[in-house]
Every structure is written in structure tokens, then in C-alpha cells.
C-alpha positions, 0 to 999 in steps of 0.5 A, spaced: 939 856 409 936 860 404 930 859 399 933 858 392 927 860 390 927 867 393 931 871 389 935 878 391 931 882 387 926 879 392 928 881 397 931 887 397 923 889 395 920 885 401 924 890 406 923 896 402 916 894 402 917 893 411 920 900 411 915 903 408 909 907 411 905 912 412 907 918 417 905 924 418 908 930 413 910 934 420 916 928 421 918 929 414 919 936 414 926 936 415 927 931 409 924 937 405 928 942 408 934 938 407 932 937 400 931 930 400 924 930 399 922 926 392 914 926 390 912 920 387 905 920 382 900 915 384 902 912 377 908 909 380 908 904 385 911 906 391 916 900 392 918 899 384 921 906 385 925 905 391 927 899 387 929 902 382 933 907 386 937 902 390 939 899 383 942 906 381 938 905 375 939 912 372 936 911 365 929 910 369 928 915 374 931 920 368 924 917 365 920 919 370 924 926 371 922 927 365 914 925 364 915 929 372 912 922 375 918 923 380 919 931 382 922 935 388 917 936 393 915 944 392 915 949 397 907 950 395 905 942 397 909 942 402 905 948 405 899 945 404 901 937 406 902 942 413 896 946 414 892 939 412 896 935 417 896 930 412 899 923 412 904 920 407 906 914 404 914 915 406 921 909 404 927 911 405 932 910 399 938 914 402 940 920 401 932 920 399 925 920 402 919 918 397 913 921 398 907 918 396 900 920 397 894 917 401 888 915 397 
């Protein structure tokens, strides 16, 4: 039995968010390679974007393209996330992988 209360937005919100984590960029380097790493600003929540892109909501992720709040992963940071052995917040919105950094 559902909650009536809960609503499909809800939850498909609530499994992006529990399939998000932190990982380090050495797993993600394949993603990158593939040309499916996306950099998401710190402006954005992580989640809200994922969302939006499980919604095909191409008038807002065009939005973000264009304010570049939303950006392929360039060779150069992907350099320097390696050297740092950074770790990154990741969610899968397939074919993507969004990428936000630590605070």
C-alpha cells in the first residue's frame, strides 16, 4: 500500500538522492573517457539536476548549458581531480554521470 501523500516526483527524488555518492574521480575516469562526465556548478543541487534530467526537461538543462552552470568535464580538470585524488559527489542519470564537487 502507498502513501497517497507521496508524490512521483517524491520519490523518484528520493532514489536519486540514494544513488548518490561521494566517490573518488579514479572510478569515474571511464564515464569521462566515454564522454558522459557532466560537471554540475555548486550553484545547483545536485539532485534538482538529476531530476531534471530523468524528466527530459530540455528547456532547463539548455538553461544551465548556456549560464555553463552544467559543462562537459574538460581534459584539464579531469587532469587535476586525478593528480588530487579528489573525491567527488557522483548520480547517475543514464547515459550521464553528474559530477559535483566536495565543499
Amino acid at each position: 500500500m502507498s502513501d497517497p501523500e507521496i508524490t512521483s516526483e517524491e520519490l523518484i527524488r528520493g532514489k536519486l538522492n540514494s544513488e548518490t555518492a561521494r566517490i573518488p574521480w579514479k572510478e569515474l575516469q571511464r564515464y569521462f573517457a566515454g564522454g558522459y562526465t557532466l560537471i554540475v556548478d555548486l550553484q545547483l543541487d545536485l539532485i534538482d539536476v538529476a531530476y531534471q534530467f530523468q524528466q527530459d526537461n530540455a528547456k532547463q538543462i539548455e538553461t544551465w548549458l548556456n549560464e555553463q552552470l552544467i559543462q562537459q568535464v574538460s581534459n584539464e580538470q579531469a587532469r587535476q581531480w586525478f593528480n588530487d585524488d579528489a573525491e567527488l559527489w557522483a548520480c547517475v542519470t543514464q547515459p550521464w554521470v553528474l559530477i559535483q564537487q566536495v565543499d
